[in-house]
C-alpha positions as a printed NumPy array, in Angstrom:
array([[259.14 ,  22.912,  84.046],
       [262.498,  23.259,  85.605],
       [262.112,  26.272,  88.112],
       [264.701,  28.039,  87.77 ],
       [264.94 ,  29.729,  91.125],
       [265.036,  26.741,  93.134],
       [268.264,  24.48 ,  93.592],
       [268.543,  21.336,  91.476],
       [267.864,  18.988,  94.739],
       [264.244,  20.669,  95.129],
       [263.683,  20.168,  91.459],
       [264.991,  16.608,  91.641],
       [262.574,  15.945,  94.481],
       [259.683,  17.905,  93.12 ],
       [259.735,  15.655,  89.535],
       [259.858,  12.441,  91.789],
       [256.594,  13.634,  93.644],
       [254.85 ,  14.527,  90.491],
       [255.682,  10.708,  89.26 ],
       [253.963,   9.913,  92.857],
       [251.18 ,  11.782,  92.033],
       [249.586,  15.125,  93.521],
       [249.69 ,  14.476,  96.602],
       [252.685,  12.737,  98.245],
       [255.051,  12.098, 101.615],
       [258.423,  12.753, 102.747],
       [258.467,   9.082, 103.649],
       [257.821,   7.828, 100.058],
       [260.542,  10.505,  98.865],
       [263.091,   9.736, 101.178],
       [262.92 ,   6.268, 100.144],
       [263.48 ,   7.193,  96.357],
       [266.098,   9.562,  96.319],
       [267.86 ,   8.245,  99.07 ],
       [268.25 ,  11.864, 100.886],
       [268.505,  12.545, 104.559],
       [265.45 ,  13.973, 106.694],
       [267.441,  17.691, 106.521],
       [267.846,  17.463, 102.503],
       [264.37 ,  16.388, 102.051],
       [262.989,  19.554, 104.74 ],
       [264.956,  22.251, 103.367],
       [263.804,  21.428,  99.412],
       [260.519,  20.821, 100.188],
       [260.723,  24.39 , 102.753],
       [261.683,  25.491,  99.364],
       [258.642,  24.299,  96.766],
       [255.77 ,  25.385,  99.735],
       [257.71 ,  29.075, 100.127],
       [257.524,  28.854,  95.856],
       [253.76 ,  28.181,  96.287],
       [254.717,  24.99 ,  94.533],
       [253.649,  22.711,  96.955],
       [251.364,  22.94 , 100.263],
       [251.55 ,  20.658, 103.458],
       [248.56 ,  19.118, 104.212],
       [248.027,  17.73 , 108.024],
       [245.318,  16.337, 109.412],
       [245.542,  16.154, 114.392],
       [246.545,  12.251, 114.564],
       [247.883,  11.664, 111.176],
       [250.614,  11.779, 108.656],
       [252.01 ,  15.065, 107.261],
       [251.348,  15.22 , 103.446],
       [252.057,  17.397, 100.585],
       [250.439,  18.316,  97.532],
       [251.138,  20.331,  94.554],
       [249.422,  23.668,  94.902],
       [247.905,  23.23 ,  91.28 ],
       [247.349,  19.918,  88.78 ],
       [249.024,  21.966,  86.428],
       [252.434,  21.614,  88.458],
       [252.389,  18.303,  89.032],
       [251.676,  17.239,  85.257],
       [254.106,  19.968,  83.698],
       [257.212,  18.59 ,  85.635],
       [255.856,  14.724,  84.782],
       [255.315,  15.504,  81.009],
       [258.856,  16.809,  81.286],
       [260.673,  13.651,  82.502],
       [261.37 ,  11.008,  79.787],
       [260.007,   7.577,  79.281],
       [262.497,   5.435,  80.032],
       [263.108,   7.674,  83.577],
       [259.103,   8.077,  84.196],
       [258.952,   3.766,  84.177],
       [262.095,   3.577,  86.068],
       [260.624,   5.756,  88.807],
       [257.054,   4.598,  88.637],
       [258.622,   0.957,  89.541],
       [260.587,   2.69 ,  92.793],
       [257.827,   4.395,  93.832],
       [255.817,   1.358,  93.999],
       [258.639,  -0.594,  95.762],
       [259.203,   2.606,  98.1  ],
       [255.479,   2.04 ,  98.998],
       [255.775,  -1.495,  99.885],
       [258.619,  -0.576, 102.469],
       [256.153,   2.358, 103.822]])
């Protein structure tokens, strides 16, 4: 579910978060694709002004995100190939060792 109107670097981040799972964080990201703080703000300024994705905060706590609706998240994962969807699954899981 490539969406068209946003840039390739907000789609690139928004298939690795639905491999994370609906809700996700910069942190876990950032570790992945390897972008700096400003690349990862502006694409995801991008998905939550697409009603894509929604920033979820709890006083005292992390900033999260979460896709806006399941159906996002598992229309941009059923789109990514196998071999791609393993490869990622096994950074993510490093990328949350590190955070």
């Amino acid at each position: 579910m490539r969406l068209s109107r946003l840039t390739p670097s907000t789609n690139q981040l928004l298939g690795v978060a639905a491999v994370v799972g609906r809700q996700f964080s910069l942190d876990v990201l950032r570790a992945v694709l390897g972008q700096s703080d400003d690349e990862l703000e502006v694409s995801i300024e991008e998905a939550i002004a697409a009603g894509v994705v929604e920033e979820r905060s709890v006083v005292g706590t992390d900033v999260t995100y979460r896709f806006s609706h399941a159906f996002f998240r598992e229309t941009l994962y059923d789109e990514i190939i196998a071999p791609r969807r393993i490869r990622l699954h096994q950074q993510i899981a490093r990328a949350f060792e590190v955070v």
